[in-house]
Each structure stands twice: as C-alpha cells, then as structure tokens.
Steps between C-alpha positions, in 0.01 A plus 500: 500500500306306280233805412784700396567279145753546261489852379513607900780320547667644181403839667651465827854349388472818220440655845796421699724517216423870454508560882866330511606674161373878719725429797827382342442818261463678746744399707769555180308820490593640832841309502586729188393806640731452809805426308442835296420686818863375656676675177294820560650535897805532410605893489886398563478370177368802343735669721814364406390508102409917537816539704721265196322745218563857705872357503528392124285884435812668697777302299364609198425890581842476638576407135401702291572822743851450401 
C-alpha cells in the first residue's frame, strides 16, 4: 500500500465513490421504472374511465336530441 501514495489513494476512494453513486442510481433507476410500469397494467382503469365518458357522450346526445 505504501507504493500507491497519495494521489492513488485519492483515485481509488474517487473510485468507490463513483461505483456506490452507479448502483444506488441505478437502483432508483430501475425502482422508478417499475412503479411507472404498475400504472401502465392497469386496463380496468382505462376501462372504467372509456366506459364513464361513452356514458356522459350518451347523456348529452340524449340532450340535445330533444
């Protein structure tokens, strides 16, 4: 260790701080696109939204065919 000096030592804790810094990035990273993939999966939702505008789209052509 001692032939590695002060600027190697500098180097490697630059080193594992930028390794560390990758995999909790990363991590946030992936966590993020899982929580947006869980919205996505949901086609009852987009079901039940479709079905609540084709009702509120009947009410009001009922409307104005009077």
């Amino acid at each position: 260790m001692s032939n590695i000096g002060v600027p190697g030592i500098i180097l490697l804790i630059i080193l594992f701080a930028l390794t560390i810094l990758f995999f909790v990035s990363f991590t946030a990273f992936i966590r993020k696109l899982l929580k947006n993939s869980d919205k996505r999966n949901h086609p009852s939702n987009i079901d039940s939204r479709l079905n609540r505008i084709e009702d509120e789209l009947r009410s009001i052509h009922k409307k104005m065919d009077r």
